[in-house]
C-alpha positions as CSV (number, residue, x, y, z in Angstrom):
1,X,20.2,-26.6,196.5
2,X,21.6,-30.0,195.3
3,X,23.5,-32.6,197.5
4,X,27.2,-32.9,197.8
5,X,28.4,-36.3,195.8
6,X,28.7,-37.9,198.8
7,X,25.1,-37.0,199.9
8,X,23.6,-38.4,196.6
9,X,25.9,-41.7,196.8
10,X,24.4,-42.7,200.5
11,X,20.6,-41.3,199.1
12,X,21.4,-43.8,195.9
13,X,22.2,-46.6,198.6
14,X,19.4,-46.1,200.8
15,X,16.6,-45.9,197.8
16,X,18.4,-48.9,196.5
17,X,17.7,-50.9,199.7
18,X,14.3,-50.8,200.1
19,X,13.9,-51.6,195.8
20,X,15.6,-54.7,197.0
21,X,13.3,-55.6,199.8
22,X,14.8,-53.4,202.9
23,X,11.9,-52.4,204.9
24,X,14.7,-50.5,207.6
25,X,17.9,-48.9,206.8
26,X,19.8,-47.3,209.3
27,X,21.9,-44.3,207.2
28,X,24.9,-42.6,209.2
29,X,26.5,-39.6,208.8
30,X,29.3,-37.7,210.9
31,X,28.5,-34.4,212.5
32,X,28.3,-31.6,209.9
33,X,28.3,-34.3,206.8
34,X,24.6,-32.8,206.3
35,X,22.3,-35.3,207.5
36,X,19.1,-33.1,207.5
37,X,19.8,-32.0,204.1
38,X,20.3,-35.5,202.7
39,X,17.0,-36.9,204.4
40,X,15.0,-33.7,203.6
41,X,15.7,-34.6,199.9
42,X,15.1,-38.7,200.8
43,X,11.4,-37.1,202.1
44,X,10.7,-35.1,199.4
45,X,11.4,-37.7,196.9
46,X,9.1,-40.1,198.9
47,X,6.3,-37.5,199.0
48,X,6.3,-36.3,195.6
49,X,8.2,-39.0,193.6
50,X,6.4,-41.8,195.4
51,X,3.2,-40.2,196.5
52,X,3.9,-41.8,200.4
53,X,3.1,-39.8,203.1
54,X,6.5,-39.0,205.2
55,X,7.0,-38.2,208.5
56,X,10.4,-36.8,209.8
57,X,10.8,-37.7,214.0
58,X,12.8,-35.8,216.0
59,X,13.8,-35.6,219.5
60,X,13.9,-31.8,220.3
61,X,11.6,-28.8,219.4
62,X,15.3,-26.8,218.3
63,X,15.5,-30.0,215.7
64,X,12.0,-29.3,214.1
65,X,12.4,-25.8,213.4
66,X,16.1,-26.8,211.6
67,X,14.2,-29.3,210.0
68,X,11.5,-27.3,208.8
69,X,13.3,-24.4,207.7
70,X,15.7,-26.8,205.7
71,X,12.7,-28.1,204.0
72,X,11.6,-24.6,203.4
73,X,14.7,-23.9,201.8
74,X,13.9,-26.2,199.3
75,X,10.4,-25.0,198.7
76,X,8.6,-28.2,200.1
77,X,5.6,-27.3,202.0
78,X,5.1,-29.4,205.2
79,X,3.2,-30.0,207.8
80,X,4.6,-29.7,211.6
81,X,3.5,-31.3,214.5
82,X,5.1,-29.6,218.1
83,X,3.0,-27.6,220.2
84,X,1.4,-24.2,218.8
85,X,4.0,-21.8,219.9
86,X,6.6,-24.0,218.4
87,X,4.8,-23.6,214.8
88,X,4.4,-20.1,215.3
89,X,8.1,-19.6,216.2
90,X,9.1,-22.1,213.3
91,X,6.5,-20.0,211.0
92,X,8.1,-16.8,212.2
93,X,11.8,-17.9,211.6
94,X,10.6,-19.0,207.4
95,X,9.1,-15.9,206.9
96,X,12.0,-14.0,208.0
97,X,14.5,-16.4,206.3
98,X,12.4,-16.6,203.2
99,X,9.6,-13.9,203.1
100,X,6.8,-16.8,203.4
101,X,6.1,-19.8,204.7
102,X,6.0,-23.3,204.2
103,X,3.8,-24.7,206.7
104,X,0.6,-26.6,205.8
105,X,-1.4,-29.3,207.9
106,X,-1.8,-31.1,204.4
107,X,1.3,-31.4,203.6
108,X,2.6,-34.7,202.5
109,X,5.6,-34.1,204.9
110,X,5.4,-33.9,208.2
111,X,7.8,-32.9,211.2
112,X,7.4,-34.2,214.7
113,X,8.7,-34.4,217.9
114,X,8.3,-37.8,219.4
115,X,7.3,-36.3,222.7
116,X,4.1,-34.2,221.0
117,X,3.5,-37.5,219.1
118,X,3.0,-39.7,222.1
119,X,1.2,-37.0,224.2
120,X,-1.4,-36.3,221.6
121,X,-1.8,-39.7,219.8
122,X,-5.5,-39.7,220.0
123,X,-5.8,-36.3,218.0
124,X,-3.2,-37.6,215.3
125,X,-4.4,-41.1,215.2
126,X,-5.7,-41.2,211.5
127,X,-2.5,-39.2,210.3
128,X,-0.3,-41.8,211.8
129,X,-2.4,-44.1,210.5
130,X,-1.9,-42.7,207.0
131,X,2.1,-42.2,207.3
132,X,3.8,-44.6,204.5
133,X,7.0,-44.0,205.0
134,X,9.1,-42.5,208.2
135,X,12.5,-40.8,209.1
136,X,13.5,-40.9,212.3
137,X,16.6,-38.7,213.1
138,X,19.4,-39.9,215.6
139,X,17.9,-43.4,215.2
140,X,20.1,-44.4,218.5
141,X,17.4,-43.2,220.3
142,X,14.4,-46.4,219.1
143,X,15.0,-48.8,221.8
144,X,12.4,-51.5,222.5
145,X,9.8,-50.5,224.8
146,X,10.7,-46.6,224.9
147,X,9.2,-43.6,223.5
148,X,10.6,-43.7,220.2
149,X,9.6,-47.4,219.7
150,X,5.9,-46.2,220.9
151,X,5.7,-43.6,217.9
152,X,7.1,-45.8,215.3
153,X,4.7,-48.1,216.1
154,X,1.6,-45.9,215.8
155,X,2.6,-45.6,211.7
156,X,2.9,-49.6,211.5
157,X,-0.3,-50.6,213.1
């Protein structure tokens, strides 16, 4: 599943940033432009390409699972941090949709909810630690001195 022209342009623009020196690029996209798609793709060329450990943030379990079974569709293995029955539904939905799944706690990608993140730092400590690179989906949400700002910091410590 390639990206739409449009799609590659902006994933041309935002790798071309941070060559030039961009640690943070903020990357819109209008409703239905296919966001997840394009940063799926970004991941997996930062994992595989680039050998940096990725996490994708989200905001809502429903966001994970359309996350992770996007990256499933492309046939990237991931790891997925949510609570248990959240995996198991997510796992559930790949098989289904794909007849196996795609979830592995080694994975070089990882989906998370910023919620789980913050409430179970101290069991996910060293893989934040290790996280080299991070995509945080509807960035509106990283304010200074709120949740989201909490997680990004726990990769950049």
């Amino acid at each position: 599943m390639g990206l739409r022209p449009y799609q590659e342009k902006l994933k041309a623009d935002i790798f071309e940033n941070w060559q030039s020196g961009v640690k943070n690029v903020l990357a819109v996209m209008p409703t239905g432009m296919g966001k997840t798609r394009t940063f799926c793709s970004i991941a997996r060329d930062l994992a595989f390409q680039q050998k940096l450990p990725t996490a994708i943030m989200v905001h809502r379990k429903e966001l994970v699972q359309q996350i992770s079974v996007t990256l499933a569709e492309q046939g990237i293995v991931h790891n997925i941090i949510a609570p248990r029955n959240v995996i198991q539904g997510i796992i559930g939905a790949q098989r289904q949709l794909l007849k196996r799944q795609y979830y592995d706690y080694n994975g070089l990608i990882s989906v998370v909810s910023v919620d789980t993140l913050n409430a179970r730092i101290t069991k996910h400590d060293k893989w934040a630690k290790n996280i080299k690179a991070w995509i945080t989906d509807e960035a509106a949400h990283v304010l200074k001195e709120n949740k989201w700002e909490r997680a990004v910091g726990y990769f950049t410590e």
